[in-house]
Every structure is written in C-alpha cells, then in structure tokens.
C-alpha positions as CSV (number, residue, x, y, z in Angstrom):
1,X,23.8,-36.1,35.6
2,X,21.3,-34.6,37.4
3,X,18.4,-33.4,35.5
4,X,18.1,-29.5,36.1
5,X,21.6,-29.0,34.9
6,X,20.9,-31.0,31.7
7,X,18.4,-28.8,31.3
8,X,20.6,-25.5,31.8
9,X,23.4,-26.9,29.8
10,X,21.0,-27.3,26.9
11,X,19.0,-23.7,27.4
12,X,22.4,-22.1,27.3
13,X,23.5,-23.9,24.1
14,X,20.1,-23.2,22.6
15,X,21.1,-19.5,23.5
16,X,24.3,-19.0,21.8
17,X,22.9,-20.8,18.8
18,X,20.5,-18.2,18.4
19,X,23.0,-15.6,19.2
20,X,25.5,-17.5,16.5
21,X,22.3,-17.5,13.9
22,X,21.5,-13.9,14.5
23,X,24.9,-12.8,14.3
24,X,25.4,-14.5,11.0
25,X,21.9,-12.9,9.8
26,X,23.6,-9.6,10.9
27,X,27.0,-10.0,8.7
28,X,24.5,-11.0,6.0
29,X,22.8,-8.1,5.9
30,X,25.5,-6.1,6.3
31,X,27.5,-8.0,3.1
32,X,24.3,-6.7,1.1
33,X,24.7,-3.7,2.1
34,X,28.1,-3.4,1.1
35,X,27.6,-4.9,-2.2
36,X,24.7,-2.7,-3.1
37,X,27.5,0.8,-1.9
38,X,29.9,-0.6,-4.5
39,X,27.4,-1.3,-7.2
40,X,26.4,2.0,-6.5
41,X,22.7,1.2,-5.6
42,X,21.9,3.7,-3.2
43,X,18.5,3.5,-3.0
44,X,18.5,0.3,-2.0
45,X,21.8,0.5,0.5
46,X,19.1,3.4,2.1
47,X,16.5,0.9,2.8
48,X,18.1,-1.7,3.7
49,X,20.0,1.1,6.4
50,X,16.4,2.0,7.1
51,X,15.3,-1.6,8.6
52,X,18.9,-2.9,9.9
53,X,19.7,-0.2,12.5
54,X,16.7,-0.8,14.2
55,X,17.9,-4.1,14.9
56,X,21.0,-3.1,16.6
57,X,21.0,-3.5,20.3
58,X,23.2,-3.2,23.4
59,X,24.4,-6.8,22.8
60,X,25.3,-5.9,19.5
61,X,29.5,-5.8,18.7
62,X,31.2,-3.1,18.7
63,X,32.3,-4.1,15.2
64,X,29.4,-4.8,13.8
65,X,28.1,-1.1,14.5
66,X,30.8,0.4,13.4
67,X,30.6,-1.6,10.0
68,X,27.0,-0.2,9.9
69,X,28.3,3.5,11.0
70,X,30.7,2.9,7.6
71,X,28.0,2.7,5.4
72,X,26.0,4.6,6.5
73,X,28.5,7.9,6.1
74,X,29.3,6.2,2.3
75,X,25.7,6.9,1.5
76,X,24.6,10.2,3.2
77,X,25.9,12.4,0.1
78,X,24.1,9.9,-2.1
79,X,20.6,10.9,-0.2
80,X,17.9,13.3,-2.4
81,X,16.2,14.7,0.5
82,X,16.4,16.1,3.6
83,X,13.3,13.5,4.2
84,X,15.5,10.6,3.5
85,X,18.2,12.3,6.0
86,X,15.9,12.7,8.8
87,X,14.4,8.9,8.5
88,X,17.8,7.4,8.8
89,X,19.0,9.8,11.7
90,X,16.0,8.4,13.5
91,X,16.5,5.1,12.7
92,X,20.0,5.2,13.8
93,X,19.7,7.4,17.0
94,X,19.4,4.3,19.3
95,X,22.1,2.6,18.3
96,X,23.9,5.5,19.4
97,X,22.8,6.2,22.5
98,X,23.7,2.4,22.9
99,X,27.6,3.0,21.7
100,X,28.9,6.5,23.2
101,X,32.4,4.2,22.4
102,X,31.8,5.2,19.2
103,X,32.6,8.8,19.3
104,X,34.9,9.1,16.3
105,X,31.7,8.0,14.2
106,X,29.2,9.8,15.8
107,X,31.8,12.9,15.1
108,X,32.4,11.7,11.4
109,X,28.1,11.6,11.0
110,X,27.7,14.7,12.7
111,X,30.1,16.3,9.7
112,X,28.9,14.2,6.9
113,X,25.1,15.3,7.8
114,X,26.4,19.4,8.0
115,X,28.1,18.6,4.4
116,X,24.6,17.7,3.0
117,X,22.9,20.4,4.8
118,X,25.2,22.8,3.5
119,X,25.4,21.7,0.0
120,X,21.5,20.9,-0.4
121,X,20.9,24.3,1.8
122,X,18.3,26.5,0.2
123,X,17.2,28.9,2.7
124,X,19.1,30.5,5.6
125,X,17.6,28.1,8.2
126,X,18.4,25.5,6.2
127,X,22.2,26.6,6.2
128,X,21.7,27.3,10.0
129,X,21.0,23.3,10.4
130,X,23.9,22.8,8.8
131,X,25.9,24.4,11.2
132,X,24.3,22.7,14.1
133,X,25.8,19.5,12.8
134,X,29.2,21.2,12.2
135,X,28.8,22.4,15.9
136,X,28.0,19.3,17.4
C-alpha cells in the first residue's frame, strides 16, 4: 500500500474518532442536563447551559441543538434575574446564527424570553422589552 495513503486512511480515522468522542461528550452533557431539569435543579441546569452552548458549532447536529434549544426554554421561567437571562442569551446567540433551520425554536425562545420579561417586568421599559421579544 503505498505509504501516503496509509497515512491518510489513518488521519481520517483518527478524525472521526475524535468527532465520535466529542459527540458522545456532547450527549453526556446533555443527559446531565436533562437529569438536573427533572430533578428540578435549576441552578445547576443554568450553568451547565452557560458553558455547553458555547461549544456548539457549525458541525454540530441538528439534533443535538435542538435538544439544547429544549432545555433551555424548560428553564427560562425558572431564571431569578434578568442577569441570568441576558448571560444565557449571549451564550446561546452563536449557535443560532449557526442554525437559522431552527426557526420554530428561535420563535418558541423569542416568546418564552417576552413571558419572563413580562411577568418579572417592574418598570415600563422593562414591559417594553418584553414586547420586543413578543415582536420578534
């Protein structure tokens, strides 16, 4: 076999193991996630959002962000502060840019965030934010 192909063969295997290994570190994190949401851990669920979006990429599934997308709209109404809102919004925002596919989530954040504006509102601008979500 000629050497430079050997070589390829065994670069691209060492790629998808990575990929495979990174994938499974993804469900993983994810599983937690879900596990802290139904034992009502918020706070935790929120941090661990917090550093796992930032890991999403182009290359990321579909599937996989919508997962994340899922938990993340099961905890927004469990978030104290508009703080804690904001942080995850920005955490998140790239992942979004990165999957316009997912409109019907975007759609369903954009009216999960005016919710907790509106019900946390305590000031007319605050209610006015709201309604930017609503309108978006």
């Amino acid at each position: 076999m000629n050497p430079l192909r050997e070589i390829s063969e065994r670069q691209s295997q060492d790629v998808r193991s990575a990929v495979q290994a990174s994938d499974s570190e993804t469900q993983s994190s994810l599983d937690e996630i879900r596990q802290q949401i139904t034992e009502e851990d918020y706070s935790e669920a929120f941090e661990n959002l917090l550093t796992f979006f930032p890991s999403i990429k182009e290359s990321t599934s579909e599937e996989t962000v919508r997962r994340a997308y899922s938990y993340l709209l099961q905890i927004i109404s469990h978030l104290d502060s508009s703080s804690q809102v904001e942080q995850l919004l920005e955490r998140a925002k790239e992942s979004i840019k990165h999957f316009p596919q997912c409109y019907d989530e975007q759609r369903q954040l954009a009216l999960e965030l005016g919710k907790w504006h509106f019900s946390n509102a305590q000031s007319f601008n605050e209610t006015l934010r709201a309604m930017h979500y609503y309108g978006k």
